[in-house]
Structure formats: structure tokens, C-alpha cells
SETI-184432 format. One line per field, with one value per residue: residue number from 0; residue in three letters; x, z, y of N, C-alpha, C in turn. Coordinates in steps of 0.1 Angstrom, whole numbers, plus 5000, padded with zeros to 4 digits. Layout:
REM residues N
marti <- (NUM_...)
dovo <- (ALA_...)
n.px <- (X_...)
n.pz <- (Z_...)
n.py <- (Y_...)
ca.px <- (X_...)
ca.pz <- (Z_...)
ca.py <- (Y_...)
c.px <- (X_...)
c.pz <- (Z_...)
c.py <- (Y_...)
This chain:
REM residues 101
marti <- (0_1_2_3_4_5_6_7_8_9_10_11_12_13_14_15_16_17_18_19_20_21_22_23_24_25_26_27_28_29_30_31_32_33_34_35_36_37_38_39_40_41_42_43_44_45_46_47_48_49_50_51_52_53_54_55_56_57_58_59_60_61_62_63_64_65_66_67_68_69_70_71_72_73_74_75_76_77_78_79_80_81_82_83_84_85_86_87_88_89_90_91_92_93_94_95_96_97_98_99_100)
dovo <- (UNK_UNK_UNK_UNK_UNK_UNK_UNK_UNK_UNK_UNK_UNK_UNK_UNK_UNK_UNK_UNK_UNK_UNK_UNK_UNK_UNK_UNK_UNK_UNK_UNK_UNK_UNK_UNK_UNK_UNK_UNK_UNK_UNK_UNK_UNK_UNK_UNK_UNK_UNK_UNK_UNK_UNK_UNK_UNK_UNK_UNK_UNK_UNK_UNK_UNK_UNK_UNK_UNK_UNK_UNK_UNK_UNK_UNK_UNK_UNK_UNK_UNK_UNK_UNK_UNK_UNK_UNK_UNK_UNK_UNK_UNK_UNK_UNK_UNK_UNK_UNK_UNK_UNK_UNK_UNK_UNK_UNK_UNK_UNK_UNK_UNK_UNK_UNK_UNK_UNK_UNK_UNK_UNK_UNK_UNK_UNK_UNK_UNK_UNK_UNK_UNK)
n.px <- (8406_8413_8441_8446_8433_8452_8475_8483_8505_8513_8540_8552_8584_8611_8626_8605_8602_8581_8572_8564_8545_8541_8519_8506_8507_8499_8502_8527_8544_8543_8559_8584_8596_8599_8620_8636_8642_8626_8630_8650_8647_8637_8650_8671_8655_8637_8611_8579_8554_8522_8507_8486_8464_8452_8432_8433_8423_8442_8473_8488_8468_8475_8502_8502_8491_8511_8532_8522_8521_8546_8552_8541_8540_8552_8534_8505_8508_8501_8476_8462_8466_8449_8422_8423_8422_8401_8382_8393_8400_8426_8431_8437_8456_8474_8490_8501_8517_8533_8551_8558_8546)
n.pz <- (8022_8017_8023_8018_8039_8072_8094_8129_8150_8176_8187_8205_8216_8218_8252_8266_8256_8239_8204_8181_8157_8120_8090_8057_8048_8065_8062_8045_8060_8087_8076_8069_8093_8106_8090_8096_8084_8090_8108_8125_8155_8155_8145_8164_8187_8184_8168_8184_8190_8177_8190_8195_8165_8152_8129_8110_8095_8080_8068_8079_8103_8113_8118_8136_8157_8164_8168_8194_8214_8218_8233_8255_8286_8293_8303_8301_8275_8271_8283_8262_8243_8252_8247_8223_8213_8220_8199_8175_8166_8164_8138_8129_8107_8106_8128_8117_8096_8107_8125_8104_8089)
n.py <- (8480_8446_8425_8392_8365_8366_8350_8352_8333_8308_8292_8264_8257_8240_8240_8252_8277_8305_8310_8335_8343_8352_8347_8342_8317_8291_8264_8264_8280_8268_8242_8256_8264_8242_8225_8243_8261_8288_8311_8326_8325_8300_8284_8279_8272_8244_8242_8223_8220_8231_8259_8275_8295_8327_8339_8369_8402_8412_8419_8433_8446_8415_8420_8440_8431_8407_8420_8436_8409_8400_8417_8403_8389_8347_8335_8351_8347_8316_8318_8331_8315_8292_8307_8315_8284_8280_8291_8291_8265_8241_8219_8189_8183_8204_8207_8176_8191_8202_8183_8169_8149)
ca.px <- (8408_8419_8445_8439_8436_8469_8478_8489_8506_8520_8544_8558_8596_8622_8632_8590_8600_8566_8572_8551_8550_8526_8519_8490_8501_8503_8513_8543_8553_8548_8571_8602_8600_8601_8627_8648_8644_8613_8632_8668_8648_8632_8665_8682_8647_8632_8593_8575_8537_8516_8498_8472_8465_8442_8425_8431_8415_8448_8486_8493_8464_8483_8512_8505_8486_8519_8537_8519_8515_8559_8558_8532_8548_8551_8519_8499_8504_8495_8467_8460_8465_8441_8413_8424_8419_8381_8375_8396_8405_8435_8429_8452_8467_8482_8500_8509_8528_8548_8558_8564_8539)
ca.pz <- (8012_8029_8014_8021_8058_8073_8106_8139_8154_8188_8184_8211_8212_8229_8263_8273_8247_8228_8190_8178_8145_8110_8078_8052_8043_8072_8062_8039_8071_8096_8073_8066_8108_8107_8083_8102_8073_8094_8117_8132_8164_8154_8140_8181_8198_8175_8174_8194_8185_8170_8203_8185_8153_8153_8118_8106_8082_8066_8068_8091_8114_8120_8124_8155_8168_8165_8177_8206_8216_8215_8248_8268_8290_8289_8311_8293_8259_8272_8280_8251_8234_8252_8246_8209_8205_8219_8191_8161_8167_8154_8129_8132_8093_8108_8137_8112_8092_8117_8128_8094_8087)
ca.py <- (8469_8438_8414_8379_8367_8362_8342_8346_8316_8305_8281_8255_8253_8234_8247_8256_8291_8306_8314_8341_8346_8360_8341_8341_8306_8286_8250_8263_8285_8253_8232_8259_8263_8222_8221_8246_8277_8295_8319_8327_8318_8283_8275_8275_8267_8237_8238_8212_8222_8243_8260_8281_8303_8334_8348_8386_8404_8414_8418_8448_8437_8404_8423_8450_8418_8401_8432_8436_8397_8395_8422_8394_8376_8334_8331_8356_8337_8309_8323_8339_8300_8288_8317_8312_8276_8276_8302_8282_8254_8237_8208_8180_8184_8218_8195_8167_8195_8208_8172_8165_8136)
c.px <- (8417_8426_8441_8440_8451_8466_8482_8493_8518_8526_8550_8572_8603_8628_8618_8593_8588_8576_8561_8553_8535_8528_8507_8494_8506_8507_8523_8549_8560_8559_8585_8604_8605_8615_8641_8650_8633_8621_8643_8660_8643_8642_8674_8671_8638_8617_8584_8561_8537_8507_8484_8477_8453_8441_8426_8432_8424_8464_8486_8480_8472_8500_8516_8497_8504_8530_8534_8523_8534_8563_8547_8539_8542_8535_8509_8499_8502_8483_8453_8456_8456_8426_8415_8419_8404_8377_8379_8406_8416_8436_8448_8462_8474_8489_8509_8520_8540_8554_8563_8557_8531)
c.pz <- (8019_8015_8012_8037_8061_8091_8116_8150_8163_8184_8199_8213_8221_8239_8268_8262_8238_8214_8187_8165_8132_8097_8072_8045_8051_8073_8057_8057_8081_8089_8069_8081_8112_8104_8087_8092_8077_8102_8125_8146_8166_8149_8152_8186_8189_8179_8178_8189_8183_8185_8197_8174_8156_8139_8118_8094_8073_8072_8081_8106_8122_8127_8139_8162_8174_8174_8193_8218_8221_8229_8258_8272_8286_8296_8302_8277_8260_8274_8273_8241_8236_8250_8228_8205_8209_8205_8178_8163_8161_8151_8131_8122_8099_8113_8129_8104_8093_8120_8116_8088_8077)
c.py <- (8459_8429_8402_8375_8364_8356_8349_8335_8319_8293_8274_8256_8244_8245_8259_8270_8289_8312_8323_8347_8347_8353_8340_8324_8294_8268_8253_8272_8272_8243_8246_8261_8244_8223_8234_8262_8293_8309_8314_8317_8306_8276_8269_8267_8257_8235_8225_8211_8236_8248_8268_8293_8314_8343_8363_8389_8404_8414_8428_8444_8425_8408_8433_8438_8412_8409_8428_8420_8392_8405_8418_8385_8361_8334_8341_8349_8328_8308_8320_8326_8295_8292_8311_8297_8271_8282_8296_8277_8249_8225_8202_8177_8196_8211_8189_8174_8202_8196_8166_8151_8142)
């Protein structure tokens, strides 16, 4: 039984740091990381861009995804971003709501 899909998302930060982080509703996530309420560590390293998002079927999927993806190194999730955004793409409304536009 699957919940609804849920996210995995690379984020950008100040100081070249990757964000990796799980949400099934990914513009309210992108704006409480904007707005400083997303995570202890997007609160020190402020998010810069969205680098890519990858679809899963359900909650716990997204989460040993996420698991795993947090013991890859920086070069490896980079990667991984760019493998991700041939396959889904990231629309420019996802961007404008992390920059806040």
C-alpha cells in the first residue's frame, strides 16, 4: 500500500554543502528551507538551489533512499543530480520557490 509519492531533494547550500532531504510536499518544504524553518542544517548553510528531486513510491522508500544518499560523498551526489535531472527534470516554479519569487 503506497502513501502518496514523497520526494528526494538535493539541495545547493552556501559554502558548495549538498542538502539531502524527504518531503511529499515539495514547494511548502522549499519555502520553510528558504524562510530559514526547513532544517537545523539549512538554518547555518543557506540554500542556493534546488539541484535535483527524484519520485518514490512512498515514505520509507524515500527515506532508505535518503539514508543511503547522506553516506555519498560530495562528488558522488553530484553525480547522482545530474543522473536525476535527465530523468525529472526540475521545473522553474520549484526554483522560483526556493528563491522566493
Amino acid at each position: 500500500m503506497s502513501d502518496s509519492v514523497w520526494f528526494v531533494y538535493l539541495l545547493m547550500c552556501t559554502g558548495q554543502k549538498i542538502y539531502t532531504g524527504v518531503t511529499p510536499d515539495l514547494p511548502n518544504r522549499m519555502r520553510l528551507h528558504r524562510e530559514g524553518k526547513g532544517a537545523k542544517f539549512t538554518r547555518m548553510n543557506r540554500p542556493v538551489r534546488l539541484l535535483a528531486i527524484k519520485p518514490c513510491q512512498d515514505k520509507r522508500a524515500a527515506m532508505q533512499l535518503e539514508a543511503h544518499i547522506k553516506r555519498v560523498p560530495a562528488a558522488g551526489k553530484h553525480l547522482m543530480a545530474e543522473l536525476w535531472l535527465q530523468q525529472y527534470p526540475i521545473d522553474q516554479a520549484a526554483q522560483d520557490v526556493l528563491a522566493g519569487q
